[in-house]
Every structure is written in C-alpha cells, then in structure tokens.
C-alpha positions as CSV (number, residue, x, y, z in Angstrom):
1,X,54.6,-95.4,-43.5
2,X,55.2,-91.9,-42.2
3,X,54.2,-88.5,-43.7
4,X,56.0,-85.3,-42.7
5,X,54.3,-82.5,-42.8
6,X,56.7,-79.4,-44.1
7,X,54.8,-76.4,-45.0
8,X,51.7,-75.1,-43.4
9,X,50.6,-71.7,-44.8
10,X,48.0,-69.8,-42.8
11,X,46.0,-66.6,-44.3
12,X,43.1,-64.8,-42.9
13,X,39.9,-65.0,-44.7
14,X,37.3,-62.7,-42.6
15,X,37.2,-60.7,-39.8
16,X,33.7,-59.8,-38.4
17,X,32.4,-58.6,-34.7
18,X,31.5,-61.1,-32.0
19,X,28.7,-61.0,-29.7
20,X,30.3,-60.0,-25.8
21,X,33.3,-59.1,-24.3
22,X,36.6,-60.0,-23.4
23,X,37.2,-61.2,-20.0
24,X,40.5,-59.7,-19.5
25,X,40.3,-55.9,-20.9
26,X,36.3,-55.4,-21.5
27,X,37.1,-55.1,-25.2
28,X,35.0,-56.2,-28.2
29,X,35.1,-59.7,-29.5
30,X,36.4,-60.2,-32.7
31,X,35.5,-63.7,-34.7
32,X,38.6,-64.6,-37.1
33,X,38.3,-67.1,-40.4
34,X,41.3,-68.4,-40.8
35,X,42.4,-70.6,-44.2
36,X,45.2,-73.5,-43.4
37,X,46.9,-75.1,-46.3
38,X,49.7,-77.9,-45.3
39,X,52.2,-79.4,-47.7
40,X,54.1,-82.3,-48.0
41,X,58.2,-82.3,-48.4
42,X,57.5,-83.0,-51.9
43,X,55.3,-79.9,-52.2
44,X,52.1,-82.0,-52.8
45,X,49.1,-80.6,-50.6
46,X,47.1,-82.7,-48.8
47,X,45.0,-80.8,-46.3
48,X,42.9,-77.4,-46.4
49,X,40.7,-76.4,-43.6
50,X,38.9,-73.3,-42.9
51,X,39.2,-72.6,-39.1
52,X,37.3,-69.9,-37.0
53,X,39.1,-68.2,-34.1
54,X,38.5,-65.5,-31.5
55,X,40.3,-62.6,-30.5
56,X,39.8,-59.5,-29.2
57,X,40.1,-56.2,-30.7
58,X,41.9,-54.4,-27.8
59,X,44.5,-56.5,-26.3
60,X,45.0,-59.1,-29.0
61,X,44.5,-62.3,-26.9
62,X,43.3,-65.1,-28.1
63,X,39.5,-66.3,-26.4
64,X,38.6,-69.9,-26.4
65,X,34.4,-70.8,-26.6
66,X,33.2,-72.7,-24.1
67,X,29.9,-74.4,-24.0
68,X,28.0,-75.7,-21.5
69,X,25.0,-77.1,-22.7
70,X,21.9,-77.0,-20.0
C-alpha cells in the first residue's frame, strides 16, 4: 500500500531572538516556529508537526544547530 502525500501547507507560528551570531554576516539569530500540516490526495490530513528553525535576521540564511556534547 502506498500513500501520496499532495498538500503540505507551512505557516509561521513565532518568531523570537536567538542567543549568538551568524557565522556568515555577524547578524542576530533569529529562532523560527514553524507549523506543517500535510494532506492526502483525498484531502484527508494525516500529519501536523510544529518545527523550530533558525535564521538570521540580516542575510536571511538558514543556520543549522550543532551539538557536541562534552
């Protein structure tokens, strides 16, 4: 059996300031909650996740965490 996946619908929830600074430009850190909703072809939804992202607030790229633990 195979699902398709049709629509995914994406809206932003919150936007706050992140501690440090982008490695790029030296701008601020921006954290980003984002809400997914996906959709079957027959328009029934079946997944909704709430998704934090990073960005910063100068030069728009997107900054991935990474975490070393000691």
């Amino acid at each position: 059996m195979c699902l398709i996946v049709c629509d995914e619908q994406g809206s932003e929830v919150e936007r706050k300031t992140a501690s440090g600074n982008c490695p790029h430009c030296g701008g601020k850190v921006e954290a980003v909650d984002v809400e997914t909703r996906s959709k079957l072809c027959c328009l029934i939804p079946v997944c909704f996740q709430i998704k934090r992202k990073f960005q910063c607030a100068v030069c728009f790229k997107r900054l991935v965490l990474s975490y070393y633990p000691s």
